[in-house]
TIPA-52432 format. One record per residue (C-alpha): residue number from 1; x, y, z. Coordinates in steps of 0.05 Angstrom, whole numbers, plus 5000, padded with zeros to 4 digits. Each point is the difference from the previous one (the first is absolute). Example, Ala and Ser with C-alpha at 12.3 -4.5 7.8 and 13.67 -1.06 7.14 Angstrom:
BEGIN
     n      x      y      z
     1   5246   4910   5156
     2   5027   5069   4987
This chain:
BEGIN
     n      x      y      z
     1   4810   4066   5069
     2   5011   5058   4977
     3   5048   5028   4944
     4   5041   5067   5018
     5   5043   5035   4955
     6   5059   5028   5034
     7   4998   5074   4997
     8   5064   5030   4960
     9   5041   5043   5044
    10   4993   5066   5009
    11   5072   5025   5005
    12   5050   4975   4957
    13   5083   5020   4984
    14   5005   5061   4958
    15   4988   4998   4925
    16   4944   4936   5028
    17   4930   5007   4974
    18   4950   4993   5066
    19   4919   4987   5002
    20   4996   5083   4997
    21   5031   5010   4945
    22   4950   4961   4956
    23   4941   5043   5025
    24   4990   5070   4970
    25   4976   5064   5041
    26   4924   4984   4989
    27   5008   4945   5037
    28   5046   5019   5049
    29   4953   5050   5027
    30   4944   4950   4985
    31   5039   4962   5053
    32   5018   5055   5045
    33   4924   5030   5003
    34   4984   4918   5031
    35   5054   4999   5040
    36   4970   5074   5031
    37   4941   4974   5007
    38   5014   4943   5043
    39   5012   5042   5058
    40   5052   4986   5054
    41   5075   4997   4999
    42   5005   4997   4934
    43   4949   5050   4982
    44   5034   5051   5043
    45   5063   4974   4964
    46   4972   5017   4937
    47   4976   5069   5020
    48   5068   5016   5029
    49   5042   4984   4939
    50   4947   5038   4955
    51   5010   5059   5044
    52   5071   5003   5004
    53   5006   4986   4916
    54   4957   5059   4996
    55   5039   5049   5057
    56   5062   4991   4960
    57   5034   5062   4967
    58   5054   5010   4975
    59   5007   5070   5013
    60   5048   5019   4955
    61   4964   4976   4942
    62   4938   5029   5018
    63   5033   5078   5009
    64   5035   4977   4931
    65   4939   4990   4972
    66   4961   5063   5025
    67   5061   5039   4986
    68   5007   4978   4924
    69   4933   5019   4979
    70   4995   5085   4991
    71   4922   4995   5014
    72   5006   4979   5058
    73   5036   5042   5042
    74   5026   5077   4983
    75   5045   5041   5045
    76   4957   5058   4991
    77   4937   4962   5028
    78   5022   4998   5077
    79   5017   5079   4995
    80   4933   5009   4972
    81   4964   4954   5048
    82   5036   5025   5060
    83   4988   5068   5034
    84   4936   5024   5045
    85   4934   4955   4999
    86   4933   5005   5032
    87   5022   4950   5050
    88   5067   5027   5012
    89   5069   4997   4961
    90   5030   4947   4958
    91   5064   4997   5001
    92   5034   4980   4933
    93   5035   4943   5035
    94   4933   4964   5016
    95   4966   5019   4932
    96   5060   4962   4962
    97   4982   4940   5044
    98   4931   4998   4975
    99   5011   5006   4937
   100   5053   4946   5006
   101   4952   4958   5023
   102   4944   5022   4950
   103   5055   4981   4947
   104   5009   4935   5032
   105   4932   4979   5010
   106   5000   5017   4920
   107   5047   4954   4989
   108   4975   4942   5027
   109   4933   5006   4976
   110   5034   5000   4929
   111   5037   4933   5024
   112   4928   4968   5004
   113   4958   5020   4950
């Protein structure tokens, strides 16, 4: 015969210490990274929540944060951008968008490193 602990729950009332709580963020993606690698449902599971975690923005706070930082973004530079091309016109409308999202892209690659 065999001896089995009981596994502690994994949801508890608020304020209740559970099972994850005790781990810390090595091992939770320790755990996640096996958990992907099973394949199946739970697998896809895995990828799922990983991709919408990652999706999420809070738009707000991004333009906030793109917007507070002068080096980033200068009302000048979409005048300057805009105008005649080789492969057409720019119109200063579009040229603010890309850098918006030039600014952005900055900003997140400063949120991981």
């Amino acid at each position: 015969m065999s001896l089995r602990r009981k596994a502690p729950m994994t949801t508890s009332r608020k304020g209740d210490l559970t099972i994850l709580d005790s781990i810390g963020s090595d091992d939770a993606i320790e755990i996640l990274r096996r958990l992907a690698e099973s394949g199946g449902e739970l697998a896809c599971a895995v990828e799922a929540a990983v991709t919408e975690l990652l999706t999420r923005v809070d738009v707000d706070q991004r333009a906030a944060e793109i917007l507070a930082d002068p080096g980033l973004l200068a009302v000048e530079d979409p005048w300057d951008r805009a105008g005649p091309r080789r492969d057409g016109h720019a119109d200063p409308v579009d040229v603010a968008d890309e850098m918006f999202e030039d600014g952005s892209r900055m900003v997140r690659a400063r949120e991981t490193t």
